[in-house]
C-alpha positions in Angstrom: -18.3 13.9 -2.4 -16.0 13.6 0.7 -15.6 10.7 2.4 -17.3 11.1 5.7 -14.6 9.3 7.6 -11.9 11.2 5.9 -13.8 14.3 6.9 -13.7 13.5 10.9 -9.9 12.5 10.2 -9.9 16.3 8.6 -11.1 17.8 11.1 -8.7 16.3 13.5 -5.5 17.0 12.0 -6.4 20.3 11.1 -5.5 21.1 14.5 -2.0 19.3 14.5 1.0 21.2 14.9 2.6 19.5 12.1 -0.4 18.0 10.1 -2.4 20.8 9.9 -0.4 23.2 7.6 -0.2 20.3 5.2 -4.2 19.8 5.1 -4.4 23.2 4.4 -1.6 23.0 1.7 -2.8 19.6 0.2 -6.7 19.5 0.8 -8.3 16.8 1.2 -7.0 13.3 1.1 -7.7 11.2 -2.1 -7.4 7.6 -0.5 -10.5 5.6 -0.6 -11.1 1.8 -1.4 -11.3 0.1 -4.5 -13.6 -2.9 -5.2 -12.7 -6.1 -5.0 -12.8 -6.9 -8.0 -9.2 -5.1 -8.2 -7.4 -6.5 -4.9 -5.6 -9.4 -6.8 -4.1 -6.9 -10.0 -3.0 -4.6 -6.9 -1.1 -7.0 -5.4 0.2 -8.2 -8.0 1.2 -4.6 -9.0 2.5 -4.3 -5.5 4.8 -7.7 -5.9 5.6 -6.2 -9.7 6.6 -2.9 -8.1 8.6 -3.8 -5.4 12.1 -2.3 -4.8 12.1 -0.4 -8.2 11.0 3.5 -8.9 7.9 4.8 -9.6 8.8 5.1 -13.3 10.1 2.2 -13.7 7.5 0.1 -11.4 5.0 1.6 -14.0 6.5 0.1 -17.5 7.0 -3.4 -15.8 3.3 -3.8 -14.5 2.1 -2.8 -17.8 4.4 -5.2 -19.7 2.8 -7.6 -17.5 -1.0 -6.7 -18.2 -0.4 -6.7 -21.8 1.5 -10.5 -21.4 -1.7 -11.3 -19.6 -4.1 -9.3 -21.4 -6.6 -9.6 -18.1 -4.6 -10.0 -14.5 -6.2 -13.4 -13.3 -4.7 -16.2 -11.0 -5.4 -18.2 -14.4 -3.9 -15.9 -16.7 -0.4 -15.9 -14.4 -0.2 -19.5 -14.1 -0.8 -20.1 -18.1 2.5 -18.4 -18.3 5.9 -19.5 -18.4 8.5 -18.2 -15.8 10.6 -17.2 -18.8 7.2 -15.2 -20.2 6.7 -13.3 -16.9 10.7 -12.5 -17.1 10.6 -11.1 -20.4 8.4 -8.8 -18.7 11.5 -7.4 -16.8 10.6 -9.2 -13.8 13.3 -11.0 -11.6 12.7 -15.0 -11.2 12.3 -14.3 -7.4 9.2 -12.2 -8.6 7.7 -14.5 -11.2 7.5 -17.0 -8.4 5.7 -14.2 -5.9 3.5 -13.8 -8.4 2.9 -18.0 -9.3 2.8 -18.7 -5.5 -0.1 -15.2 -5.0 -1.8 -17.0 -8.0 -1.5 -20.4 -6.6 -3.0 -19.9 -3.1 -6.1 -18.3 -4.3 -7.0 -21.5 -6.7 -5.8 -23.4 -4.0 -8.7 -21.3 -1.7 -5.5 -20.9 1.0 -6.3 -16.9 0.4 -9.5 -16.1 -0.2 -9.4 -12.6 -1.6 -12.5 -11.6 -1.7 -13.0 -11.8 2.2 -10.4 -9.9 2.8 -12.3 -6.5 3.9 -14.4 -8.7 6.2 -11.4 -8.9 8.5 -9.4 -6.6 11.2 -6.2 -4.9 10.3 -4.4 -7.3 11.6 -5.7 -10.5 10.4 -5.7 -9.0 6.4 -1.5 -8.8 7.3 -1.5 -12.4 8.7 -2.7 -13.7 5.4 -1.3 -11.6 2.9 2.6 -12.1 4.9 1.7 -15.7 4.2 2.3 -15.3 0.4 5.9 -15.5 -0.5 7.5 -11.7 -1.8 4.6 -10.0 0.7 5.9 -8.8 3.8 4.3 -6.1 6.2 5.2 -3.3 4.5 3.3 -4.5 1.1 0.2 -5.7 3.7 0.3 -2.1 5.0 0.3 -0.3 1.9 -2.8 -3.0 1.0 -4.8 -2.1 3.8 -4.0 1.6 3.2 -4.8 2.2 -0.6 -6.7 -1.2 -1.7 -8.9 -1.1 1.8 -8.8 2.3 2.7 -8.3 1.1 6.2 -8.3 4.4 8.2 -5.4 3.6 10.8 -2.4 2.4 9.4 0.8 3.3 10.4 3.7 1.6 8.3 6.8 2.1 10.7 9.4 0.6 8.2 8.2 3.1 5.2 11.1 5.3 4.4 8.7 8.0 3.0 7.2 8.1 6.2 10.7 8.9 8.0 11.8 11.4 5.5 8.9 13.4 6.0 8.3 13.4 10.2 11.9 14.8 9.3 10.9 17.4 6.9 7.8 18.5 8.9 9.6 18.7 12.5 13.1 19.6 11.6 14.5 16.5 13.7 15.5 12.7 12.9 13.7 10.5 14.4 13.9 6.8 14.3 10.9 4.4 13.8 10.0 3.6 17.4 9.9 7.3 18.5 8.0 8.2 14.9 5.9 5.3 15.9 5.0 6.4 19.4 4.1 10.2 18.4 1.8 8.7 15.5 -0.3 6.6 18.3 -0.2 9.3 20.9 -1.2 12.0 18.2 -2.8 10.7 15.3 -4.9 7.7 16.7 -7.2 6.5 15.0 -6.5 8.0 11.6 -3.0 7.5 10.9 -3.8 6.5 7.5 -4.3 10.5 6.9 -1.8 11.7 8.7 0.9 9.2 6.2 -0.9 10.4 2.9 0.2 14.0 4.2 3.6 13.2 5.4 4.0 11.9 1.8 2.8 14.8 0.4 4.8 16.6 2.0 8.2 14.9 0.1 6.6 16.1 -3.5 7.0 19.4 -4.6 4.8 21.9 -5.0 
């Protein structure tokens, strides 16, 4: 069943110059949001993933779940540094992970609430974690929350494709400024299709 929201979203960038042929050539977007139950092993796979291809993004998180057997703050912190390491993790990213882990015993991020709150608020906490900038917070909110209006303006994905799409370069202010003008309030479509539009098919 589609979401509803998605649908409205649909409908709307159907009619966009440069959204719309995509729509047509991708159907409908696949983002929805995952339960709770899952936001900690997502950031955690975010943290594991960052900086590193798809591919190889992939064998490290699951070298991780196996070491933990079920990703838990608990089940990180029973393990060494060196254990997380052998993983193929760097030591900068063991510590992400120890510090994630650490703030959620400590109740200084309490995961579970984060869908309660506003776009902005879920970055504000999660940038508070060492290893999690915007960008990871973004890519939360997009794909963990399903939030429907996110626009990551660092994402290089995102710049490729406004490139492929219109032809021209465009730097992140200017790619910025069309998004609001154009794609308000469902950006987070309009980015699934942009990405799209980078595979090939």
């Amino acid at each position: 069943m589609k979401n509803k929201l998605w649908e409205e979203a649909e409908n709307k960038h159907q009619k966009d110059k440069f959204i719309g042929p995509l729509v047509k050539k991708w159907g409908s977007c696949t983002i929805k949001p995952i339960s709770k139950l899952k936001y900690f092993e997502d950031l955690v796979d975010a943290i594991c993933s960052q900086q590193l291809s798809g591919k190889a993004a992939k064998t490290i998180f699951g070298r991780v779940k196996t070491l933990l057997v079920k990703v838990t703050p608990e089940s990180i912190l029973s393990k060494t540094d060196q254990e997380l390491r052998d993983c193929g993790l760097s030591w900068q990213k063991a510590t992400y992970l120890k510090d994630l882990s650490n703030r959620i015993m400590n109740n200084e991020l309490r995961i579970m609430n984060l869908n309660k709150l506003t776009d902005e608020e879920v970055i504000t906490e999660l940038i508070k974690v060492k290893g999690i900038g915007r960008w990871t917070a973004e890519m939360f909110l997009m794909f963990s929350l399903g939030r429907p209006d996110i626009f990551p303006i660092d994402d290089l994905g995102i710049k490729k494709g406004f490139e492929k799409v219109t032809g021209k370069k465009w730097d992140k202010i200017k790619s910025a400024n069309f998004a609001e003008k154009n794609w308000k309030p469902y950006r987070t479509l309009a980015c699934w299709y942009l990405w799209r539009s980078l595979e090939n098919r």
